[in-house]
C-alpha positions in Angstrom: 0.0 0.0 0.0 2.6 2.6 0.7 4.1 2.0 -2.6 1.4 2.2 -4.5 0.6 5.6 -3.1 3.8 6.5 -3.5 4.9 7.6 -0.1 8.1 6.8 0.1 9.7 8.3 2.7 7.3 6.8 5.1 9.4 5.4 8.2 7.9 1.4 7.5 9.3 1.7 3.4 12.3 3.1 4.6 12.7 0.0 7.2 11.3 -2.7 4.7 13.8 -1.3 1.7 16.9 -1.5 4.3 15.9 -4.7 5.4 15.6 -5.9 1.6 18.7 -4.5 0.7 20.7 -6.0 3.8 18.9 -9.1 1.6 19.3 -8.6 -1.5 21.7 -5.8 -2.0 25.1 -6.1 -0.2 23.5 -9.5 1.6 24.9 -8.6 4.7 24.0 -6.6 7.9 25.5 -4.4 9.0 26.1 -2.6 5.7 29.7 -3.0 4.8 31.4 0.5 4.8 32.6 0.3 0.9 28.6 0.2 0.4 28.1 3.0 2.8 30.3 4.8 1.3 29.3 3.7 -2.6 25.2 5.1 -1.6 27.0 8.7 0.1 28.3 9.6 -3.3 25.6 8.6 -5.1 23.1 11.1 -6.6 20.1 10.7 -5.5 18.5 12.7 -8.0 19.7 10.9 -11.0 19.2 7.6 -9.3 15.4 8.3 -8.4 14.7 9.5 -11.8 16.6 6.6 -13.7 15.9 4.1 -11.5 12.8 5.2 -9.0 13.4 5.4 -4.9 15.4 2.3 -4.3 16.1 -1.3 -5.7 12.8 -2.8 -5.2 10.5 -0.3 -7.0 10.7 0.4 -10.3 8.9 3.7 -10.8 11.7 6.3 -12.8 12.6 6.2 -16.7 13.0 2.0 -16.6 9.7 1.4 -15.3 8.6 2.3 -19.0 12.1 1.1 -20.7 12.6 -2.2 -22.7 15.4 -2.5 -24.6 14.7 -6.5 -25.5 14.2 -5.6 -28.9 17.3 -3.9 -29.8 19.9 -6.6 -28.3 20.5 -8.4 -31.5 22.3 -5.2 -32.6 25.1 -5.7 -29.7 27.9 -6.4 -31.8 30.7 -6.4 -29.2 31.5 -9.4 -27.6 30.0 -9.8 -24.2 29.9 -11.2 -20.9 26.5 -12.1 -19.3 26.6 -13.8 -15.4 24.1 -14.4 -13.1 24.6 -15.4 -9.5 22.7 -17.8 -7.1 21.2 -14.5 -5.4 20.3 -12.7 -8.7 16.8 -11.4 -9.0 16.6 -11.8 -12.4 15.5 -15.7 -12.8 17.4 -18.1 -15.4 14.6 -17.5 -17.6 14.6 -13.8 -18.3 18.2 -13.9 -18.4 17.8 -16.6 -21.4 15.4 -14.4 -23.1 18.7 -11.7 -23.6 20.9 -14.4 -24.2 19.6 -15.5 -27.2 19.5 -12.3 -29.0 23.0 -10.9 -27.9 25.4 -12.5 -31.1 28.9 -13.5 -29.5 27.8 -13.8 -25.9 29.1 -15.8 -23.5 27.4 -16.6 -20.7 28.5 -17.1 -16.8 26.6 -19.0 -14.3 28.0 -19.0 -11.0 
C-alpha cells in the first residue's frame, strides 16, 4: 500500500527497503562501509529518476524502458553472469541471451 501511493519516505518503506537490501543488495547486515560509502556519493536525483526510490520499486525512466528488442544489434563481444542471489530468474536472463550474437554466458 505505501508503494502504491507512492509515499516513500514513510518510516515502515524506509525499514522494509533496508531490510531488503541487507537481503538482496550487499546481503549482509550491517552494511559493509565500501557500500556506505558507494550510496554517500551517489546522486540521488539521477538515481530516483533513472531508476525510482530504491532497488525494489521500479517507478523512474525504466519502469517504461525495454530494450529486449534492440539486443540483436550488440555487436561487441559480451559477458552475461548471473549469480545464485540474482533477481533476475534463469529464464529472463535466457530471453537476452539468445538475442545478444557472440555472448558468452556465466553461471556461477
Amino acid at each position: 500500500k505505501i508503494q502504491t501511493e507512492g509515499k516513500f519516505d514513510d518510516p515502515k518503506y524506509k525499514a522494509l527497503s533496508a531490510r531488503l537490501s541487507s537481503m538482496w543488495t550487499t546481503r549482509l547486515y550491517p552494511y559493509p562501509q565500501c557500500f556506505l560509502d558507494s550510496r554517500e556519493k551517489q546522486n540521488e536525483e539521477i538515481y530516483t529518476l533513472v531508476q525510482g526510490p530504491d532497488e525494489f520499486s521500479v517507478a523512474g525512466v525504466l519502469a517504461q524502458t525495454n530494450f529486449t528488442g534492440e539486443l540483436h544489434k550488440i555487436t561487441a563481444p559480451t559477458l552475461m553472469t548471473h549469480g545464485r542471489f540474482d533477481t533476475m530468474t534463469l529464464p529472463q536472463q535466457q530471453i537476452i541471451a539468445n538475442q545478444i550474437p557472440n555472448l558468452h554466458r556465466l553461471i556461477t
